[in-house]
N, C-alpha and C positions, 0 to 999 in steps of 0.2 A: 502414398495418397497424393492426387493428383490435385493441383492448387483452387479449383472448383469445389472439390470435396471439404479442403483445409478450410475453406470460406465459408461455409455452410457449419460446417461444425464449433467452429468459431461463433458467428451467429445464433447460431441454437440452443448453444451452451450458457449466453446471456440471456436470452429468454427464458430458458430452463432455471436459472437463479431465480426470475422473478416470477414464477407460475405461484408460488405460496401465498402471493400477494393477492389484497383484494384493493378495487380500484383507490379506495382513499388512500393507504400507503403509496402509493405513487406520485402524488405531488407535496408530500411534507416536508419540511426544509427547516429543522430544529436550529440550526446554529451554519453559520457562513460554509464550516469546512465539511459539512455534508450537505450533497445534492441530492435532490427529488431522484427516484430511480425514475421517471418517468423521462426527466432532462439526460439519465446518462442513456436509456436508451435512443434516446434522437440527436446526443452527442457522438457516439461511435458510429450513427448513419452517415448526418453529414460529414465526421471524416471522409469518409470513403466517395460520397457522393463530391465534395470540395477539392479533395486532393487527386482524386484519379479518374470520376466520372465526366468530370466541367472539361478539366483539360483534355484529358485523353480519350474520351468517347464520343464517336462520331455523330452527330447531330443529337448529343443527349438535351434531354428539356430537362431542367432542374424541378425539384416536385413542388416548391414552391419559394419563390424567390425571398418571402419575410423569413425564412426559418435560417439562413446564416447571422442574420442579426441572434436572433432566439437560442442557436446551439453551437454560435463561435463560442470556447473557451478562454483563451488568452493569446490568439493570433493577432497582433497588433498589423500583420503584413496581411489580413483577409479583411478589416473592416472594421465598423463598429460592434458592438454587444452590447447585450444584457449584459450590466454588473453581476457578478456574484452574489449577493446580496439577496437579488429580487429571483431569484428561478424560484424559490417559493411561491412567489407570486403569480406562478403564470397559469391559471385555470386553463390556458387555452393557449399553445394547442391542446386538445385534450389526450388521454391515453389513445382510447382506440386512433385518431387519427395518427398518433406514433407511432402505432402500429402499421397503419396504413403504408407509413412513410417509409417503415424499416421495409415492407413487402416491395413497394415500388424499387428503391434501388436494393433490393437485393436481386429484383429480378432483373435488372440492368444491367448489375453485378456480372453475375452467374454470366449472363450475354456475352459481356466486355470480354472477361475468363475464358471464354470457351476459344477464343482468337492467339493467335501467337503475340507473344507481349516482348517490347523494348526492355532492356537489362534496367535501365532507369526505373520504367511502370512496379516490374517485380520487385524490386527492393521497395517502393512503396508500397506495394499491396503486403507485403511482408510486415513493414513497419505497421501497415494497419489492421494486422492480425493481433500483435502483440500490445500495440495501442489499446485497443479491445478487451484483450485480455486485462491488463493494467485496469481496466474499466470495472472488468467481472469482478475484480478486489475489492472495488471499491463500492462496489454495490451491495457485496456482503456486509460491509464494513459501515454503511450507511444504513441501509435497512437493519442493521443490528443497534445503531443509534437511536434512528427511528421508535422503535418496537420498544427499545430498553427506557427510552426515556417518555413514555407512554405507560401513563400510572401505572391499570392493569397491566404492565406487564405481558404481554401477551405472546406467546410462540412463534416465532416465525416457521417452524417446524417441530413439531412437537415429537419426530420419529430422527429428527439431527442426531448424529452421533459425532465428534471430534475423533479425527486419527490418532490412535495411540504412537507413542514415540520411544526408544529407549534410554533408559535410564541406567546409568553406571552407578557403582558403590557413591557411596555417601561423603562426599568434599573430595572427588575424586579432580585429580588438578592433572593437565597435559604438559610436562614441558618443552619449549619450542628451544633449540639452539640458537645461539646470535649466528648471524652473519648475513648476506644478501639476498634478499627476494626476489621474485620476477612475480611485477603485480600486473594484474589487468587480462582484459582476455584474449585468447588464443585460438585460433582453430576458424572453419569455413561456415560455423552455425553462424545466426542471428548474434547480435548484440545491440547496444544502445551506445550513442556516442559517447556517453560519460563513462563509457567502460574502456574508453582508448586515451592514450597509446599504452598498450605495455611494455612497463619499465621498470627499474632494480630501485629497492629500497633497502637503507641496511638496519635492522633490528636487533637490539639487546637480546641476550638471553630472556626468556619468559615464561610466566606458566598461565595457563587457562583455563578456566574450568568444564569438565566434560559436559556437566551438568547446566543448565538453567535452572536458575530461583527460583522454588517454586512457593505456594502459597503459605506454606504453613513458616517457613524462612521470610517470608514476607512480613505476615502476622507479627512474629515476632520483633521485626522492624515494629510496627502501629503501633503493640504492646510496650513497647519499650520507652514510649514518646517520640520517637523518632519524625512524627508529625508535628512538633511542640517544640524542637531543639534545635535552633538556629545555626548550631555547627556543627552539620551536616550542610548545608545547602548553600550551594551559590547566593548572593544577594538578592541575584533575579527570578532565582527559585523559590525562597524566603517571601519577597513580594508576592509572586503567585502564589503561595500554598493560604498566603494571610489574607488577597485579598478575595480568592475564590474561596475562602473557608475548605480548601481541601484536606480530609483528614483518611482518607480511602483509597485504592485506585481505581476505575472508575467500571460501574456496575456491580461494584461491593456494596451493600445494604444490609448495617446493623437492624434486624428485627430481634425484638424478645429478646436481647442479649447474645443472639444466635448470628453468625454471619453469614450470609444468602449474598448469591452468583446471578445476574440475567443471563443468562445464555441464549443460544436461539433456541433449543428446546424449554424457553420461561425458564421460571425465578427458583434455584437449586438451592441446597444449603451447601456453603463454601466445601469444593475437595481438597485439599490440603495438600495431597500429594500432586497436583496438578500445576502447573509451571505459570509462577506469576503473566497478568496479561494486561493488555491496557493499560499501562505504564508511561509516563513522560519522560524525555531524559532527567529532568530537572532531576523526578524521584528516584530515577535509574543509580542518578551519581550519589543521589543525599543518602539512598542504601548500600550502595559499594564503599562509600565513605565510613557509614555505621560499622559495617565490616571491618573496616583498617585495611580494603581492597581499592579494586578502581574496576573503570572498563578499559576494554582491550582497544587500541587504535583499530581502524577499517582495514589498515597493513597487516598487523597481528593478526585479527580475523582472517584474514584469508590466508596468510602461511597457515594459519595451524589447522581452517576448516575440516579439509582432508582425514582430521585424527578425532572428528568429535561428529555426532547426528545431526545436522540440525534443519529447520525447515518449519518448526514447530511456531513460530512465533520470531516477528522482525528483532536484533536484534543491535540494540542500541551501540555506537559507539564512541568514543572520545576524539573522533575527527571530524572535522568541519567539512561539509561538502563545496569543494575546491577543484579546478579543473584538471587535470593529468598533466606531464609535460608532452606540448605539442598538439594539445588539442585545439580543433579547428570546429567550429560550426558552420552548418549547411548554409549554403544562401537558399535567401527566401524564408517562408514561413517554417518549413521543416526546420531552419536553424535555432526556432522560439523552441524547439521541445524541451530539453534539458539545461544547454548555456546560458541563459538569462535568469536561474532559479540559482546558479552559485552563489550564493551571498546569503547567511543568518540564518542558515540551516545546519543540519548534523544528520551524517551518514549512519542508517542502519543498512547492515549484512543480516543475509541467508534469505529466510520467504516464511510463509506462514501458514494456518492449516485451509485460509482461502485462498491462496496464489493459486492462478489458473494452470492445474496441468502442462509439464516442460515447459512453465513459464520464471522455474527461479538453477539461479545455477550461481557457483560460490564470487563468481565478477561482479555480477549483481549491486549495483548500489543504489538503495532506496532511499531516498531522506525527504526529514521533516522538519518543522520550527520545532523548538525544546517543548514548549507547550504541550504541545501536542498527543492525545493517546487514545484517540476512538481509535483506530488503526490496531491490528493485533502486533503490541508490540512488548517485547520482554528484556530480559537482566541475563546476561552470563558474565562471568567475574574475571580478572585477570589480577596478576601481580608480577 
């Protein structure tokens, strides 16, 4: 497929997420760490429009000069912004004009594409494929915030179905040999720089589990008090469980003594067999603790990946997201994409059933504040 084509499909495939929607879902903005889908579609324009159109395209006019203020991110090296905060607030620009704006540079796009490109341009149009994509995640992942924390409840697709995943026997454990790793990625694909350098770690003997927790091994945790029992949980886990009143993972809703799912096909009663989701680390660790287990480091995870399914749901782990040795960041604004998030976060491994298409592979490192679990994120065990 030729990098015209890859561009387009890219593009269309984020539109394609948000066709279910009707105009008011597009600028809702429940809580800071989800964004309006209306703001991520004019967020993945102006990438492309900022980073490869301004500079590198010959007499391009920009579509409109207020809209870096309105869909910079967290580029301190492009200017000011809108805080976080306020993209809920932006009635205007409106959708359709988003739309408008995605049509203009994409038709710019497509132009610029069509010319022989600097090795430089490519590895950013590349980057802003995957950026993109990164995006379509989070679009599911917000519009499913959205919709869930919207009394009625309401479908984002009522014909959704989740990919089935395989499931090995019952406490079925991998074990990994000790001795040296080679972590990090390998090979002439795409990667992200927080996936470099690759380099050797050495690992105890181990074992892992095939399986992810799933709900009914969860429940069991709720039932037990495990909500209620101070040791399990971090301090800072403890604090949040007490002062969010959290007693659930989230989109679990006791009715009628019966426990009910929001899904994006609306409000199910709990499947049991279905792999816990929407998980914090907090609660990740205060159940592998219940257990008498743990989680696997981000090193573990990936020796043993290769021997286990996974893809089903992000997957929490007991390392801090930390720089590689050797790693460098870009200069300029491309060096703000990953290096400046090191700090007060925790690495999940593998991807999940909305990562965009050849968008997760086992180098992969996603991470989040502990807090954290609108994001489809889950529990596999180690010891």
């Amino acid at each position: 497929m030729n990098i015209v084509d890859c561009y387009k499909n890219v593009r269309q495939r984020t539109e394609m997420i948000c066709n279910p929607l009707q105009t008011e879902d597009y600028v809702v903005q429940p809580i800071v760490d989800v964004s309006p889908p209306k703001w991520h579609l004019g967020h993945t324009t102006w990438f492309f429009e900022t980073f490869i159109l301004t500079p590198y395209a010959l007499n391009y006019q920009a579509y409109n000069s207020e809209y870096n203020y309105v869909f910079n991110s967290y580029y301190e090296t492009v200017g000011n912004r809108v805080i976080r905060t306020d993209r809920g607030n932006l009635s205007r620009p409106t959708v359709q004009d988003i739309y408008l704006y995605r049509a203009y540079v994409d038709d710019a796009m497509v132009k610029f594409l069509s010319n022989e490109l600097k090795e430089e341009v490519k590895k950013l149009v590349l980057l802003g494929f995957n950026h993109e994509e990164q995006h379509q995640e989070l679009l599911y992942t917000d519009i499913k915030y959205i919709l869930g924390h919207n009394p009625l409840f309401p479908p984002y697709d009522v014909n959704y179905t989740s990919p089935s995943f395989e499931i090995k026997n019952d406490d079925a454990f991998i074990r990994i040999k000790e001795g040296i790793y080679e972590i990090g990625f390998k090979g002439d694909g795409f990667c992200f720089d927080n996936e470099l350098n690759r380099h050797k770690v050495y690992l105890n003997s181990f074992e892992i589990s095939a399986n992810l927790v799933n709900n009914a091994e969860y429940l069991a945790f709720i039932q037990d008090g495990g909500y209620r029992d101070f040791r399990h949980w971090h301090a800072e886990g403890w604090d949040w469980v007490k002062s969010n009143k959290i007693a659930a993972p989230l989109y679990w809703h006791l009715i009628d003594g019966k426990w009910h799912q929001y899904t994006f096909s609306g409000l199910e009663p709990l499947h049991l067999n279905n792999s816990v989701c929407h998980i914090s680390y907090f609660e990740a660790y205060a159940y592998a603790t219940w257990r008498g287990l743990r989680l696997p480091t981000e090193f573990e995870w990936e020796a043993a990946a290769p021997y286990f399914t996974w893809g089903e749901n992000w997957e929490w782990t007991e390392s801090a997201y930390l720089p590689y040795p050797g790693f460098t960041k870009a200069s300029g604004a491309i060096g703000e994409y990953n290096g400046k998030f090191m700090v007060n976060q925790t690495v999940l491994r593998g991807a999940s059933e909305v990562t965009s298409p050849g968008h997760s592979r086992i180098t992969y490192r996603n991470f989040f504040q502990t807090n954290l679990r609108w994001q489809f994120t889950g529990i596999r065990l180690a010891k």
